[in-house]
N, C-alpha and C positions, 0 to 999 in steps of 0.2 A: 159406775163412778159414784163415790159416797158424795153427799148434801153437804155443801159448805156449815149449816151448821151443827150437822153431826159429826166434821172434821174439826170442829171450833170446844165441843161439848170432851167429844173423847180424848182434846189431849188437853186440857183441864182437866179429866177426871172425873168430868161426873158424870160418864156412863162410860159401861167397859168398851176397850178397844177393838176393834174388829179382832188383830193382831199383837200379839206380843211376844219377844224372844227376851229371853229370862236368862239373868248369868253370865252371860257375855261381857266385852269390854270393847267399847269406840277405839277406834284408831282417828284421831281426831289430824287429817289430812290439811286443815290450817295451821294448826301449833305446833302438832305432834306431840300432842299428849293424849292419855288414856285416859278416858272417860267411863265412870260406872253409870250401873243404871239401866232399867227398863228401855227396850225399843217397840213405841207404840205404834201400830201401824191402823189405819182409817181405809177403808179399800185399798186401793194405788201409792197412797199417802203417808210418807214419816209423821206422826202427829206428836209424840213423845219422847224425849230423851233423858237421861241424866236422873232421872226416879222413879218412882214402883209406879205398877199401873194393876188393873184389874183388867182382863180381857175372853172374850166369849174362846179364842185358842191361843193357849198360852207352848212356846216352846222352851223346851230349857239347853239353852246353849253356853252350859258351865262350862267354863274353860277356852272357850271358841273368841277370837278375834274380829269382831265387826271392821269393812272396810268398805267402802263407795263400789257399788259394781263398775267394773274396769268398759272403758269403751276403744274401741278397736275406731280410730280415726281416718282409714283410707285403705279398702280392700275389696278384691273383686272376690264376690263369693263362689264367683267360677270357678276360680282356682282351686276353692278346695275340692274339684270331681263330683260335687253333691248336689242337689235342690237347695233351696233355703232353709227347708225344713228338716233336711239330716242336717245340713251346719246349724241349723238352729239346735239341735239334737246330740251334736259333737262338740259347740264349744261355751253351751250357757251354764255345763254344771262344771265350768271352768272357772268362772264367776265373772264371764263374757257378758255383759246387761247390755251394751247397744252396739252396733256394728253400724258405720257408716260406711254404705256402700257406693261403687260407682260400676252400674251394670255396664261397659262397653265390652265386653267380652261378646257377651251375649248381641249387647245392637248392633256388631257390626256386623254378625251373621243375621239379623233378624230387621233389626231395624227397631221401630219406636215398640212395636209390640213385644220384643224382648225386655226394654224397658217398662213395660206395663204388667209383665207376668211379673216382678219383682214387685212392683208397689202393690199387688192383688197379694202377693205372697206374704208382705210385709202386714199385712191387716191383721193378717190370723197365725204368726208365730207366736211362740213364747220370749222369743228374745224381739227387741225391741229394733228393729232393720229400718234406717232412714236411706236414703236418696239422694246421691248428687247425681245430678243428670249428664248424661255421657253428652262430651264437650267436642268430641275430636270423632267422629264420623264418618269415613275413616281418618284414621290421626294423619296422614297427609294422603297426598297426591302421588305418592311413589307408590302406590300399592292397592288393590283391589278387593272389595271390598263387598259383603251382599246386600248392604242397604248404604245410602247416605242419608245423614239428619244433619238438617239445618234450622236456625234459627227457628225459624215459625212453627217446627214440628213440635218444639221442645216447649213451646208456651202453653200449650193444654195442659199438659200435666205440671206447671210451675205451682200451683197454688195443691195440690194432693197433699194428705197429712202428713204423708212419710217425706216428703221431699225439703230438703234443706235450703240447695241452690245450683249451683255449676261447677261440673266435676271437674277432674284434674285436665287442664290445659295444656295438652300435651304440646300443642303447634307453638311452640314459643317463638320461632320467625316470625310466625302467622301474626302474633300480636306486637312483637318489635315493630316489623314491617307493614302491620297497620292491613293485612288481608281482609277484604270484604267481608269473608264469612263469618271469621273471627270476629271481628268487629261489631258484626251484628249478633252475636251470641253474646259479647261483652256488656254491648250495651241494653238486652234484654233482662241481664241479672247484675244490671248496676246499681250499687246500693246494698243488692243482698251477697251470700255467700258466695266466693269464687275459688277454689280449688285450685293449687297451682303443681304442675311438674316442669322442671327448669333444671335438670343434670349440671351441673359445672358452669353456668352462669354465672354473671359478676360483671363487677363495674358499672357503665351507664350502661348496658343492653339489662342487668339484673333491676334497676333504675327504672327502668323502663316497663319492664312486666310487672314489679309492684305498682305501678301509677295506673296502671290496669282497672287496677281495684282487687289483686288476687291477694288471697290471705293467707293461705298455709302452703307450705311445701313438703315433699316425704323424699326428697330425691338426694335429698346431699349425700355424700358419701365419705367426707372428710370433714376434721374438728374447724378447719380452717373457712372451707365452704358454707360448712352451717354456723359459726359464729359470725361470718357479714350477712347472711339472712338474716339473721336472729337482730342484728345491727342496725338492720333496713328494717323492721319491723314485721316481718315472716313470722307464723307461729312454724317451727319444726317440728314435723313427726320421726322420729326414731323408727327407721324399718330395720323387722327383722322379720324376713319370709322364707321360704323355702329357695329360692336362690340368690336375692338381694338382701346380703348381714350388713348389715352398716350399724349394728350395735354396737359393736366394741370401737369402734371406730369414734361413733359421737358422743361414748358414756362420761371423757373426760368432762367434756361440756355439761354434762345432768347435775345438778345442784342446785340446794335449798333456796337460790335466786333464779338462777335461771330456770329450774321448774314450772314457774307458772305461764311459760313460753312454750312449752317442749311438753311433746304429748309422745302415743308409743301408736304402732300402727302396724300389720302385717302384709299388707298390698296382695301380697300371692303366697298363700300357704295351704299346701298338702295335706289330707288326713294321716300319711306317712309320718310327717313331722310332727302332727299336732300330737297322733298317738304316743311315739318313742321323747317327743322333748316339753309338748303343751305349746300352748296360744298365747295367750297376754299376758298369761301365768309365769312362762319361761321366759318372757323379757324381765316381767317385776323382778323372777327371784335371780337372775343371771346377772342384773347389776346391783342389787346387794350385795350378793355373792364379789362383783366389781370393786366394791367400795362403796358405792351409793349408797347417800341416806334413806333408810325404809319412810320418810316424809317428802323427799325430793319421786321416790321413785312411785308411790301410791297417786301423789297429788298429779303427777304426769298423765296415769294409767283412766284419770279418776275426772277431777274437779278442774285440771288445765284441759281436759280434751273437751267437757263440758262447752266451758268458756269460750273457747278457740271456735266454737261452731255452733255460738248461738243455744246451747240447750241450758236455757236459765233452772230447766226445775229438778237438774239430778246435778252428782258428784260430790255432795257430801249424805253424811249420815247427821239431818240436820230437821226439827219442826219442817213443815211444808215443802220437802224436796219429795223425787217422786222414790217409792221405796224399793230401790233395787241397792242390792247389798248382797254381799260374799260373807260369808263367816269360816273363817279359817283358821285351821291348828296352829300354825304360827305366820307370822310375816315374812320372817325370812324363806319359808317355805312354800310360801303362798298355794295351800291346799286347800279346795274352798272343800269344805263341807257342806255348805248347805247354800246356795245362791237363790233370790229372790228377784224376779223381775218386775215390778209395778207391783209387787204385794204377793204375786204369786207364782212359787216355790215352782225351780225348775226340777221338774222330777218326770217319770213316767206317766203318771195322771194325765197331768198338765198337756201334756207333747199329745198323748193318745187325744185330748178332747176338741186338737186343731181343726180347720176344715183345710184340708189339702186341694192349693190351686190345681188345676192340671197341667201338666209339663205340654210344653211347645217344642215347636222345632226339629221333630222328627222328619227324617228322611234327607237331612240339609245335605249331604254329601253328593254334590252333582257334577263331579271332576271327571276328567275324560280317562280311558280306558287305557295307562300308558305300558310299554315296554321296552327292555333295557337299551334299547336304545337312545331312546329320550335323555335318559342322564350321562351321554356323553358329552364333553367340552368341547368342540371345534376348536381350533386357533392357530396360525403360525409362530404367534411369540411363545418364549419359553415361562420370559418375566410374566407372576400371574399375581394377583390381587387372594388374598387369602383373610378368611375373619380367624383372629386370633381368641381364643377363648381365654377370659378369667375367672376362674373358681369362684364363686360367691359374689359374683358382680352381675350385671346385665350389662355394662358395657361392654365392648370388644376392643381386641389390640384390630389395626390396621396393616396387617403383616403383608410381604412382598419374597415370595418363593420362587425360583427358576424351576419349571415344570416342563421337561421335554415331550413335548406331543410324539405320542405312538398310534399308526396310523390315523392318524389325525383327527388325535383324541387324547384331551390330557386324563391321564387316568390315575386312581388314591396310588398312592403311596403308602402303606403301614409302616415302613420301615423308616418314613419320618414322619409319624403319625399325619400325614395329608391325608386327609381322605373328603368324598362328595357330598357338597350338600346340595338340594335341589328345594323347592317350594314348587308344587304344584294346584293350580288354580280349583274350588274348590264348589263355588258359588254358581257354576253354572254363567258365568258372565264372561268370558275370553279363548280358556281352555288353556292361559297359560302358563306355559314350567322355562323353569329360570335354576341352571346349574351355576357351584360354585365350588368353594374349596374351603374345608375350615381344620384348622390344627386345636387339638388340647383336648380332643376327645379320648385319645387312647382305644380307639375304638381298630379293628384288626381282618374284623371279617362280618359279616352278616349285614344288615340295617336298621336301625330304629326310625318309627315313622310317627308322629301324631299331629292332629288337629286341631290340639292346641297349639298357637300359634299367632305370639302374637305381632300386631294386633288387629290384622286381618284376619287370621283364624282361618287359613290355607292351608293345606300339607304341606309340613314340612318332614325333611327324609334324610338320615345323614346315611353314609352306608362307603362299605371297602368294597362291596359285589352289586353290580348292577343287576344282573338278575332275581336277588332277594329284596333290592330295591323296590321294582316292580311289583314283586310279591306285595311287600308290606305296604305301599302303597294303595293299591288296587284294593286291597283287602279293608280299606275302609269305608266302599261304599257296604260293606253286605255287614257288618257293625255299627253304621250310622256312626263312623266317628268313632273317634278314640286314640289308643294306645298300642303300638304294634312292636313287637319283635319278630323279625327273621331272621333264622342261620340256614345254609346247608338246602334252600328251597323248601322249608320248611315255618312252619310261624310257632314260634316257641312259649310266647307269651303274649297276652293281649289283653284290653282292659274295653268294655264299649261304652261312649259317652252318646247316647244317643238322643241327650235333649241338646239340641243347636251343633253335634260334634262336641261339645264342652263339659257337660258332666251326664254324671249315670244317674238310673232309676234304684239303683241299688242302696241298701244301707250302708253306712260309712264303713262297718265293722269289714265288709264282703269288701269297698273298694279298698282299706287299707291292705287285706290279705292278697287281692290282686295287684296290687302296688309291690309290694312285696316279693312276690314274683315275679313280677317284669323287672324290677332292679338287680335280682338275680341274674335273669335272662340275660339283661345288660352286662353282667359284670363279666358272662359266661363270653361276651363276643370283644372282653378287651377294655373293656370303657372302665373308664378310672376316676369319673365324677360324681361326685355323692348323688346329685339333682338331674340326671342326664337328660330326661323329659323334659322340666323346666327349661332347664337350660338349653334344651335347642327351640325349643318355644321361644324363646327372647332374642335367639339370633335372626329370629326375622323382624324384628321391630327398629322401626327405622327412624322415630324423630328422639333422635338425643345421639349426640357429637363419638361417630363410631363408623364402623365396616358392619352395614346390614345387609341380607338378603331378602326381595321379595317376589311375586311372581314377573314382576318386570325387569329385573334381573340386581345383581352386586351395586348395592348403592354407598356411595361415600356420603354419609352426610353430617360430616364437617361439612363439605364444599353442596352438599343439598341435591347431587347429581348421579346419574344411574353411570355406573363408570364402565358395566358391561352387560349384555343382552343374551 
């Protein structure tokens, strides 16, 4: 880190810059005007704007557009299949500069030391990886889980550099109603940052969880929803992940006023997506492309998501902010050429001169040895409880199908896309599997299985054949986890995440082309959803107002209750 008064010397001028990028033009994210002029950089540090400068490395980026490196305001880097150091490696020469993360993927299989390989990880990227500490451990009491973290676990690491404050709050009962636990996590980060998730909230219970002291939200899903947030003093993040769009939905809302409220965020996104559409990139240029002002939509990505969470010394291209910066062919395009993270340039150098933590979590898959039996339904009623799926949401319809038990066993149906879903137990804690029934997959024959799952992170299994059920199932102890198709008794395609079950050892490049193949596989057994992994990974997540499955069996929780076993 350069000498305060070598930071004071070099941007007066009278001694060269450590850094300098020559030629280029500010996109000035307060006014929205272009700015000429030298960018002098001091180590870490913008030192210089708007004049010539002299510097010991001088770049020329004639013609390239300077803009605040974009920050990703709420996402689990789980999601993307990767370590931190391929997603650090997959989305900073995106002109990604900080990622705030919230590991609970990883704690609820692991516990606080999932959380700890994250903040060891965050020391030695090249992108800039902060910390809200996982809130919801497991996020309720409907479902099991391979650690729990309470209050006092989470105060050792409150004060670490990466750590911001308290991640998204999933138990929103938990805090209405005033839960013990909750209660004691709230008031350990009273005062500082609190992360909120609150789906479809409103009125005095929404009342209520802002007096919390929670600040931001990523959940809304409609313009209507996030302008009484926004109303109530919420900063909103704008998701767009790999299965929850809620872009086009809030873009009305994004404008040169409301911008400095309204940040962009990815929550769960695939190296799939990031490859074929981009990261923070494709929200910038997707609402331009909308309508959106390129000053409403930079200052969201940029200097509101700063502000919203505390990081006073980045989001502009400004004397004394810290020097991460995208420089890119146009705005409307948002193609970085060249991104800067603290001063320094993400390229292959940089990535190669990391110290790689060691991955954890191997071997987690400790689920019992099932066969097709298991996934049959018992019941004498016809009337069955079925989760309705919707394309590009994580919420579910709460559908109601008459299901005629055959030998006393309701069994898929293709012929009205019904077909099985089971969660099986996964952590070595119960051993148990919970069948149900989910429509909207288009799914006809074979099974898909994986462990991603959230947000217990158990097997979940959708399938028309219980015997390939079983297959794909079973087949993820000897993978540590992962991504499974079977057709035909057969495994067609497969992906292994063998750190925690949750992501791979491999490079991004290897897991998108396996991705790629299982969605094939997918599409080869009938399935008709862009996200088919994702999205049955989300039908087991239980706290937000829906028909969930977990391994304790079909939970309603509108009403907060296991409705069958």
């Amino acid at each position: 880190m350069a000498d305060l008064s070598q930071k004071i010397a070099q941007g007066r001028g009278d001694m060269p810059a450590d850094f300098v990028l020559r030629g280029g033009r500010i996109f000035d994210v307060i006014t929205g005007d272009f700015l000429n002029g030298d960018v002098a950089i001091c180590g870490d540090t913008i030192v210089g704007t708007c004049a010539g400068y002299d510097g010991t490395q001088i770049v020329d980026i004639t013609g390239l557009t300077l803009v605040p490196g974009f920050i990703d305001t709420h996402l689990h880097i789980e999601s993307s299949l990767v370590t931190p150091f391929e997603f650090d490696r997959l989305v900073t020469p995106l002109g990604v500069t900080t990622a705030i993360c919230d590991p609970h993927e990883i704690a609820n299989v692991l516990g606080v030391p999932g959380i700890q390989y994250f903040l060891d990880a965050a020391m030695e990227t090249v992108l800039d990886i902060r910390v809200n500490l996982s809130s919801c451990v497991p996020s309720s009491h409907m479902e099991t889980t391979g650690a729990v973290i309470e209050a006092d676990d989470l105060l050792p690491l409150r004060h670490h550099p990466a750590v911001i404050g308290l991640a998204e709050v999933m138990n929103y009962p938990g805090v209405i109603h005033q839960d013990p636990g909750i209660m004691a996590k709230l008031r350990a980060y009273e005062g500082g940052h609190i992360d909120g998730h609150a789906p479809m909230l409103s009125g005095r219970d929404l009342n209520a969880y802002i007096a919390a002291g929670i600040r931001t939200e990523h959940e809304a899903t409609t313009e209507d929803e996030a302008r009484e947030k926004l109303q109530k003093g919420l900063r909103v993040l704008i998701r767009e992940g790999s299965v929850s769009k809620d872009l086009d939905a809030l873009l009305p809302l994004l404008n040169d006023r409301t911008s400095a409220y309204m940040c962009f965020c990815t929550d769960d996104r695939n190296p799939l997506d990031i490859g074929e559409h981009g990261h923070l990139d494709y929200l910038i240029r997707t609402a331009i492309a909308r309508g959106t002002s390129p000053v409403a939509a930079y200052r969201a990505a940029s200097l509101s998501a700063a502000e919203a969470f505390g990081l006073k010394d980045r989001g502009l291209i400004a004397p004394g902010q810290r020097a991460d910066i995208a420089c890119l062919g146009t705005l409307e395009d948002c193609d970085a050429q060249i991104t800067l993270c603290g001063g320094v340039q993400a390229a292959e150098q940089a990535f190669a001169a990391r110290k790689i933590t060691p991955p954890i979590g191997r071997a987690s898959v400790k689920a019992p040895v099932v066969t097709p039996d298991d996934f049959r339904t018992a019941s004498n009623r016809t009337e069955t409880d079925v989760i309705g799926v919707i394309p590009g949401k994580i919420i579910t319809d709460h559908l109601h199908e008459n299901i005629t038990p055959t030998d006393g066993d309701k069994r898929p149906d293709s012929t009205r896309d019904l077909v099985k879903i089971a969660v099986v137990e996964r952590h070595g804690i119960n051993g148990n599997i919970a069948t149900g029934f989910v429509k909207g997959f288009g799914l006809t024959r074979g099974a898909i299985a994986s462990t991603v799952c959230h947000d217990h992170h158990n097997i979940a299994c959708v399938g028309a054949d219980y015997d390939d059920m079983a297959l794909a199932v079973n087949r993820m102890a000897d993978i540590e986890g992962g991504f499974v198709v079977a057709q035909g008794g057969k495994i067609t395609a497969e992906l292994a995440l063998p750190v925690a079950g949750l992501m791979s050892l491999q490079p991004f490049e290897d897991v998108r082309t396996r991705l790629e193949a299982l969605r094939d596989a997918a599409k080869a057994l009938g399935v008709t959803l862009e996200e088919p992994f994702l999205q049955l990974a989300f039908l087991a997540l239980p706290v937000i107002p829906m028909l969930k499955i977990t391994d304790r069996g079909m939970v309603d929780v509108t009403k907060f209750e296991i409705i069958s076993s």
